[in-house]
Every structure is written in C-alpha cells, then in structure tokens.
C-alpha positions as CSV (number, residue, x, y, z in Angstrom):
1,X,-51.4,-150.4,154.2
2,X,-47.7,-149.6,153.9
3,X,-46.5,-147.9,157.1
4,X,-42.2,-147.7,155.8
5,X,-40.9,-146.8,152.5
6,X,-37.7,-147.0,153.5
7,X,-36.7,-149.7,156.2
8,X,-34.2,-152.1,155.4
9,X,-35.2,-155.8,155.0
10,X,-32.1,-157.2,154.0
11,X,-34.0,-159.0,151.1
12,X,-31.0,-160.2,149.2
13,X,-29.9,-162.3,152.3
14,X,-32.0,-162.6,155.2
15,X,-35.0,-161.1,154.1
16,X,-35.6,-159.7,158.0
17,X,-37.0,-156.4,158.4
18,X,-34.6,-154.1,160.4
19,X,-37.0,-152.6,163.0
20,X,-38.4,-152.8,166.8
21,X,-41.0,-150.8,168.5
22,X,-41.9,-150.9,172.1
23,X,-45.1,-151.4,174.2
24,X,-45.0,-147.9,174.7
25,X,-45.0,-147.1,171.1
26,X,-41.4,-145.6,170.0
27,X,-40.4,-147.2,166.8
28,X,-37.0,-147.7,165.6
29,X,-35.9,-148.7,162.2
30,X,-32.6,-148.8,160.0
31,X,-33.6,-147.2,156.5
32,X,-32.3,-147.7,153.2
33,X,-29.9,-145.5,151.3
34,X,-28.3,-145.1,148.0
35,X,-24.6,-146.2,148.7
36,X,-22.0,-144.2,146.9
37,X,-19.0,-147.1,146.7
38,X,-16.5,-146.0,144.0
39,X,-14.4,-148.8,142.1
40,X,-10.3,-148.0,142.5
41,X,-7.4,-149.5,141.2
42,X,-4.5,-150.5,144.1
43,X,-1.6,-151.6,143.0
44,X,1.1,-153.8,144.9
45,X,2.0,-151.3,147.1
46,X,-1.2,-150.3,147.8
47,X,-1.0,-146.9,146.0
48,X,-4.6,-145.9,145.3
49,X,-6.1,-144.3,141.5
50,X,-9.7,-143.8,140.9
51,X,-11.4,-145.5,138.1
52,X,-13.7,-143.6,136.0
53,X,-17.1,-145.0,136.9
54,X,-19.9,-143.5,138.7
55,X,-20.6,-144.1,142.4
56,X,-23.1,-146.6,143.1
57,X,-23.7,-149.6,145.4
58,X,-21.3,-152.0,144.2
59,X,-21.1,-155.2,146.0
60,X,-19.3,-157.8,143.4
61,X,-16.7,-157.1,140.3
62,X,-14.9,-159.1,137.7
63,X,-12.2,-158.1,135.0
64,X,-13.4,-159.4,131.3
65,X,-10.3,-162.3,130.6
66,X,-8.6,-159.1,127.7
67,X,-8.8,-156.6,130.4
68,X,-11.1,-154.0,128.7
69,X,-14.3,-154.4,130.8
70,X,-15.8,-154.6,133.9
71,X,-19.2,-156.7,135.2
72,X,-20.5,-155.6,138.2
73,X,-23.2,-156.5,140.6
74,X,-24.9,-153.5,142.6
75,X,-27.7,-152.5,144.4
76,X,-30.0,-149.4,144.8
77,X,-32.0,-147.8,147.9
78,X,-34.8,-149.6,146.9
79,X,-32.8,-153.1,147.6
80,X,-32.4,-154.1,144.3
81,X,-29.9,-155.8,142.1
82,X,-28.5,-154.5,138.8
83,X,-26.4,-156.1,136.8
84,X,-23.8,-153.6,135.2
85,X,-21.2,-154.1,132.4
86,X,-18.4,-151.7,132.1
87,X,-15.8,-150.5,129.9
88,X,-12.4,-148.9,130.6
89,X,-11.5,-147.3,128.0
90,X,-15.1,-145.1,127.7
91,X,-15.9,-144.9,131.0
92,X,-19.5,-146.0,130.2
93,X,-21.8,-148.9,132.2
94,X,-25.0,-150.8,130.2
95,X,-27.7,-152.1,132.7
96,X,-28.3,-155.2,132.1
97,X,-32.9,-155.5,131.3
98,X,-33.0,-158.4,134.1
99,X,-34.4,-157.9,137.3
100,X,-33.9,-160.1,140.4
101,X,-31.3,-161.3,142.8
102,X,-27.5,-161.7,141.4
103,X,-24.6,-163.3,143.1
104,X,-21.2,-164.5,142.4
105,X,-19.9,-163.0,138.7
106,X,-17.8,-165.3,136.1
107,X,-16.5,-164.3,132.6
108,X,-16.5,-167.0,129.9
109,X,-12.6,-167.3,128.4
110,X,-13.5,-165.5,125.3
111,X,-15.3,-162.8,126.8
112,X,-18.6,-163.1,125.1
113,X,-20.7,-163.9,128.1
114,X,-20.7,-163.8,132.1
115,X,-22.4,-166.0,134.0
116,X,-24.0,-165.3,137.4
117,X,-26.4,-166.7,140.2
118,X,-30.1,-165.0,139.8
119,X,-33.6,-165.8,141.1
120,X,-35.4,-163.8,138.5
121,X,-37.8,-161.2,139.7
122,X,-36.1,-162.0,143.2
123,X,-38.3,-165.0,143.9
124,X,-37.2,-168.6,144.8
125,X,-33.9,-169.8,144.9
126,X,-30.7,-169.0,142.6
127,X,-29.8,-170.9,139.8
128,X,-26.9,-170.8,137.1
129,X,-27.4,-168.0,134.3
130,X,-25.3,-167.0,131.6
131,X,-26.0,-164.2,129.1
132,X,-24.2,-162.3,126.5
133,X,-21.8,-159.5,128.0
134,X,-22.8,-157.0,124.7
135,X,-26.8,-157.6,126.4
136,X,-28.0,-158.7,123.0
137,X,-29.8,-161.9,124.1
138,X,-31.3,-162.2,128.0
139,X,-30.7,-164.5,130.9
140,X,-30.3,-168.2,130.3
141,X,-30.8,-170.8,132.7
142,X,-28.2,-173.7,132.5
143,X,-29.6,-176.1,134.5
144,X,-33.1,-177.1,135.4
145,X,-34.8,-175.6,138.6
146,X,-34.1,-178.2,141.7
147,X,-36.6,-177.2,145.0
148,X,-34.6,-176.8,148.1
149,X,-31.6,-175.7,146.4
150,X,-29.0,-173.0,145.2
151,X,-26.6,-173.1,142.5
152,X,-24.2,-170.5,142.1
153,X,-21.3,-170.3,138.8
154,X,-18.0,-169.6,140.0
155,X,-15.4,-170.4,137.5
156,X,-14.8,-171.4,133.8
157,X,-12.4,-174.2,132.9
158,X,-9.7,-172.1,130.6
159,X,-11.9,-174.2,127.5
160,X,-14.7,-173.1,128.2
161,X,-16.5,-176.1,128.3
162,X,-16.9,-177.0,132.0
163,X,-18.0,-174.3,134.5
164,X,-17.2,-174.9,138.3
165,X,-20.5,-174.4,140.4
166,X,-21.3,-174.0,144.0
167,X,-24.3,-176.1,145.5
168,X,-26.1,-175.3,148.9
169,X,-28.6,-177.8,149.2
170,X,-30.7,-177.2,152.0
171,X,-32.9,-180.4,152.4
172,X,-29.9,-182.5,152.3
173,X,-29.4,-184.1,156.4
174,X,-26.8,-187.1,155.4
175,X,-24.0,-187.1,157.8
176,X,-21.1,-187.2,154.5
177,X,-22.2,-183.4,153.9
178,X,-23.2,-180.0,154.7
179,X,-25.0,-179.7,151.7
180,X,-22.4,-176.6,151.1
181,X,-20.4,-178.4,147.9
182,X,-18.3,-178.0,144.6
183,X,-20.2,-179.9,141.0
184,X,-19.1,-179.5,137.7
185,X,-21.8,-178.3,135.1
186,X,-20.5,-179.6,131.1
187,X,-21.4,-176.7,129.2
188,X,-22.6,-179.0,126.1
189,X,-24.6,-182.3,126.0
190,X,-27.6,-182.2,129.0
191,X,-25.8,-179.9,131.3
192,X,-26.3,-181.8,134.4
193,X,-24.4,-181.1,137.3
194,X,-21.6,-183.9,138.6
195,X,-20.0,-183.9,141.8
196,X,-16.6,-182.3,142.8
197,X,-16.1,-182.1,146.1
198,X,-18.7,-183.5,148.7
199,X,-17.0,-183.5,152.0
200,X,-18.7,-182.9,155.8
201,X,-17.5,-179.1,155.9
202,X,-18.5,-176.5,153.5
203,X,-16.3,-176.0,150.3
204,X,-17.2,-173.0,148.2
205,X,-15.8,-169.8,146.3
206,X,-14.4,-172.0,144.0
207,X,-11.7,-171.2,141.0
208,X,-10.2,-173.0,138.3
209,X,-6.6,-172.4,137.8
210,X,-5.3,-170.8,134.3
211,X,-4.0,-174.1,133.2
212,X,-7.3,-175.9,134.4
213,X,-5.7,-178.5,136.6
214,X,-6.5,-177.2,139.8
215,X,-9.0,-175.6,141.8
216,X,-9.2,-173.2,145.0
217,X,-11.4,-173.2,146.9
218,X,-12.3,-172.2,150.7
219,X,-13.5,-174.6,153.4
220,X,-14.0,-174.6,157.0
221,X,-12.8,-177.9,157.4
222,X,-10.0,-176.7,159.7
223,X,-12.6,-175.2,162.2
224,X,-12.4,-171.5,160.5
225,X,-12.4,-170.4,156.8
226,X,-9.2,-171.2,155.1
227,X,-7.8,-171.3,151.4
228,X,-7.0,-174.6,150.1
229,X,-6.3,-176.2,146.3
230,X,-7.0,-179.4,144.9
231,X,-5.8,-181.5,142.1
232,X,-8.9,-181.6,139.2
233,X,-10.3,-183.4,138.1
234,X,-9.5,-185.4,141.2
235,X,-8.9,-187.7,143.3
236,X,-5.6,-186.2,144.5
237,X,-3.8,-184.4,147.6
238,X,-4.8,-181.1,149.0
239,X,-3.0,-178.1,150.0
240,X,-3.6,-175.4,152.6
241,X,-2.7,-172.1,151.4
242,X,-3.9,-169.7,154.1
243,X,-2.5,-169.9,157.8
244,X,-4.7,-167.4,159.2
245,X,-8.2,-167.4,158.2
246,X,-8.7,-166.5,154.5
247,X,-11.2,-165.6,151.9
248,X,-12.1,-165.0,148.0
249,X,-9.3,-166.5,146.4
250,X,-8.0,-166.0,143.2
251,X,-5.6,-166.8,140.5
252,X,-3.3,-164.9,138.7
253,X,-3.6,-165.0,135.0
254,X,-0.1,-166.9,134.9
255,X,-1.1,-169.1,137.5
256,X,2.4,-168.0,139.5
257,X,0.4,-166.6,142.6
258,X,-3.1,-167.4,144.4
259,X,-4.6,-164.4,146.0
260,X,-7.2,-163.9,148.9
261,X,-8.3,-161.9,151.3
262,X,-7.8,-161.8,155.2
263,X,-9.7,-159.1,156.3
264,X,-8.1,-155.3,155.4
265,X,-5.5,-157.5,153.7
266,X,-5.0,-158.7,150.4
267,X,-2.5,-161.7,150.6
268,X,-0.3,-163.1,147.7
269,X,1.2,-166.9,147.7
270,X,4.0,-168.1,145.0
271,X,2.7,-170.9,143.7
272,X,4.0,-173.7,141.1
273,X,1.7,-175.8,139.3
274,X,3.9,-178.3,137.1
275,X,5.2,-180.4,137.1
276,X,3.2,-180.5,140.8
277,X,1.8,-178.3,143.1
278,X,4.1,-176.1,145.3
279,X,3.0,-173.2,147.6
280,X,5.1,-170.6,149.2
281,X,3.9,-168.3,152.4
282,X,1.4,-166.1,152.6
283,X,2.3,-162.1,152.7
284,X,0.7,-159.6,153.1
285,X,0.9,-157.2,149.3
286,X,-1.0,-154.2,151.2
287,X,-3.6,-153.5,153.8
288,X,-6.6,-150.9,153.6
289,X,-10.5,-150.6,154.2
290,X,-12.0,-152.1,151.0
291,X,-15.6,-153.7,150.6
292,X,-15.1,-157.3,151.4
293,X,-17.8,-159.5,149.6
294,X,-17.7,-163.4,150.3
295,X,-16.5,-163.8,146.4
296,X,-16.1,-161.5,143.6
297,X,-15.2,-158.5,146.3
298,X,-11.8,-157.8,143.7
299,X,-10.1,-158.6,140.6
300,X,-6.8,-158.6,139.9
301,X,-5.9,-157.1,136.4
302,X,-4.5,-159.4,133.4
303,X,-0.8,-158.0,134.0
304,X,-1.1,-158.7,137.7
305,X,0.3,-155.2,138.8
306,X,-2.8,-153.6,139.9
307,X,-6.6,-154.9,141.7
308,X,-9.7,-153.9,141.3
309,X,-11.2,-152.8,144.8
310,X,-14.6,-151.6,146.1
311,X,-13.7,-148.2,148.2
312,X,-16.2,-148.2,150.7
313,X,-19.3,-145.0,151.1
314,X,-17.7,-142.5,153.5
315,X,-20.5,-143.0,155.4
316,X,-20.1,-146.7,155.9
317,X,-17.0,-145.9,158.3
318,X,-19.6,-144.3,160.8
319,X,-22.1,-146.2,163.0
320,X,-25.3,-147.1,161.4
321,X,-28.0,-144.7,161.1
322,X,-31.4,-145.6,162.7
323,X,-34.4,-143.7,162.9
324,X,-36.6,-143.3,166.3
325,X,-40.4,-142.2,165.8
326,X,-41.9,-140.9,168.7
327,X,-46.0,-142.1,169.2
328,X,-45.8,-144.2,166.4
329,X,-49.2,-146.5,167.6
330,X,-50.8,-142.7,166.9
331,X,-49.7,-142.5,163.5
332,X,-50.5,-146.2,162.9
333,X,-54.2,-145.5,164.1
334,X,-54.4,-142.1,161.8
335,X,-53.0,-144.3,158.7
336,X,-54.6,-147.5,159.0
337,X,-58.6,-147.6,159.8
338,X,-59.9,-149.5,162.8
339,X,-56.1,-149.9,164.2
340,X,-56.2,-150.0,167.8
C-alpha cells in the first residue's frame, strides 16, 4: 500500500529513503521536486551568458568534439534519468528512448556516438554503453555483464579505438587495490577490458589527453582527492597537478592547459606535453556557485574561451525542504487495513 508519492530515496546513489517518524507518530520526510538547473556559458573571467535550453535537472554535460551539441544527463521529480542531446545552434534537446540509470558522459572523436555508464531499467549494476548521438540505433553494451561490479566510460583515445574506463569492483579484498581502478576497453576485436592503473588508493575520472599520450586522472593517494597525470600507455612517472584538493579534470582541446575543479573554483594549469610532461601552478580562472558533479559537472568549449556550467535551482541555495505530518500512525491505520 503506498503511503509517499513523493519522498526522496536517493535511488541513483544510495537508494535510502529520506524519512523518520517517531514513537509518537510525527513523520518527517524530504520530498522530491522538479529541479529547474539552467546550463550557462562562463567565460575566463567569469562573466556569465545563458544558454538557450530549457530548465531541467541537469546533473552531467559534455560538448560534442566540433562544438555544435550538447549530451546531458538529468533527472526528473520522479528520480529518473534522461538522457538528453542538445544542439546550439536550434536550441532543441532529443530524449534519448532508454530508461535507467546514466553516469559519466563521453563523446566518440567523430561525434557520431556518446558513450555512458547505464543499468537499464535502473536495475543491477552499470556497465559501458555507447549509442548513436542522432538516437537512430539504441544502447549497446560493450562489455559483457561482470556480478559485483561497475564500469563506467570516461574518455576516448583521440583514434577512437581505445576508450578509458573506470572499474569499482566491489568483491575485490586483495591488499594491492581498492577495487576503485583505471582499464582500457579496445573498441574492436573482443572488447575485453586490460588494466591501467591498479594501485591501493582509488584512481578515477579519468581523461585522455588530445595527443593520446597521457591521462588525468584523480586519486586519493595523497590522503585527499588530488589531480594527477600519467605517461600512457605506461609504465612511466607521475605528476601532481592540484595542491589543494581537486576534482573533474579536463583537457583542453590543444592539450596547453588541464582544468579541474576545487570547490566554487574552476582552476587552469599550463601544461606541456612534448617533448615531456611539464606543469605550471594552479590558478584560480574564476570562482562562483555552479553544480559540482564528481565528473562531467563542465565542459570547456573547443576554442577554450568559454565553459559550460550547471547554474544551480534558486532554491538549492536555501535549506532543504522537509515535510512534518502530524498523527501519521492515524492515517497509516485509515489507509492500510488491519494496521495497528
């Protein structure tokens, strides 16, 4: 007998309802609500224009490789994932027909297809999925299912041909791992997945640099999350680019500059990558109260003067809404026969 039609269970995530009630009866609850998030453009000095797409509950973006369109991840009151696609120039977004949990968003180099993690119909764990970005053909799983754990696309190699995939393997206990690591999936032959990066800290929110010979990534290995860049296909040294905590990193399209986020602040670092790897310091581009997702919370256009953002629902800047019902055990014995 459904008693809520609106409480928030976090289902994407946790999957915990967000309610108490006490012995007395009082209930308390967080419901759900349709998030009105608009998608801006900021550009290096933090100047703010408004993008011509509908509010909605966006939670992940990505800029097509020629700049002309937009894949989006959202979600509704009723807790559900959409996939969007987007384009500039029209204004217009296509829903993609799939239906289930999406994470993490990357665009193939010629533009003809984004891959994404999904657990179709929002049931079992996600797994790498590609489909075409004009939505003529559906969802396509690129590796085989695997109990016990998640596999989430994160980067193309500029080719095409390899695509960079993060692996949380919960049943694995060894003491080399967390079971949060980086594998490589080939995009021909049998697609099966091949090691990275396996260390004993988590490495994830990985992304291949333009040139394809080198990869950021974030890791905790320091104690807190940090921004750090490896040689690929490896072995080789390792760099730390953030000082200060740092998250969602991302390339330029010339490969001059690695970008991530610390907190309200998006943070640029100089880089050279031939004939080796050089970094410069961290500064700060600008600073303001933008949606931070773990990966795929910004984009930064093809040009590199302007990013993508995810301007938070007015509302979100208040505290949290929660509902109190008075006598709920009353109405829980009127709705529900032989309740005591």
């Amino acid at each position: 007998m459904p008693l809520l039609d609106d409480l928030v269970t976090n289902f994407n995530f946790m999957r915990c309802a967000e309610y108490a009630f006490s012995q007395e009866g009082t209930l308390v609850y967080l419901p759900t609500r349709q998030l009105q998030r608009t998608l801006v453009w900021v550009d290096r000095r933090g100047a703010v224009e408004r993008v011509p797409f509908p509010p909605g509950g966006y939670r992940q973006v990505a800029i097509s490789p020629d700049g002309g369109r937009l894949a989006a991840i959202t979600v509704d009151k009723g807790e559900k994932d959409a996939l969007l696609v987007g384009d500039f120039a029209r204004g217009t977004l296509s829903r993609s027909t799939a239906e289930g949990v999406f994470t993490s968003l990357a665009w193939a180099p010629d533009g003809r297809r984004v891959a994404f993690g999904f657990a179709p119909g929002g049931r079992g764990l996600r797994g790498p999925f590609w489909q075409s970005a004009d939505g003529s053909s559906p969802p396509e799983r690129l590796t085989s299912e695997t109990a016990l754990q998640t596999e989430n696309p994160t980067s193309f190699s500029p080719d095409g041909h390899l695509l960079l995939v993060e692996v949380i393997n919960i049943a694995d206990t060894s003491p080399s791992t967390t079971g949060w690591d980086l594998f490589v999936l080939p995009l021909s032959g049998d697609r099966k997945l091949r090691p990275f990066l396996q260390m004993q800290f988590n490495q994830e929110l990985a992304r291949f640099s333009p040139d394809g010979r080198w990869v950021a990534y974030r890791s905790n290995e320091s104690g807190r999350h940090e921004i750090f860049v490896r040689s690929f296909p490896g072995p080789g040294a390792k760099w730390q680019i953030s000082n200060d905590e740092g998250n969602d990193p991302l390339w330029s399209r010339n490969g001059r500059e690695l970008f991530y986020r610390d907190g309200d602040k998006l943070m640029a670092v100089d880089v050279e990558t031939k004939p080796t790897f050089r970094a410069g310091r961290p500064r700060a581009l600008f600073e303001g109260r933008y949606v931070e997702a773990e990966f795929n919370g910004y984009d930064v256009a093809p040009d590199g003067t302007r990013f993508l953002m995810i301007k938070p629902d007015p509302e979100e800047s208040g505290p949290a809404h929660v509902n109190v019902v008075l006598n709920w055990f009353e109405e829980v014995k009127r709705r529900v026969p032989g309740a005591k």
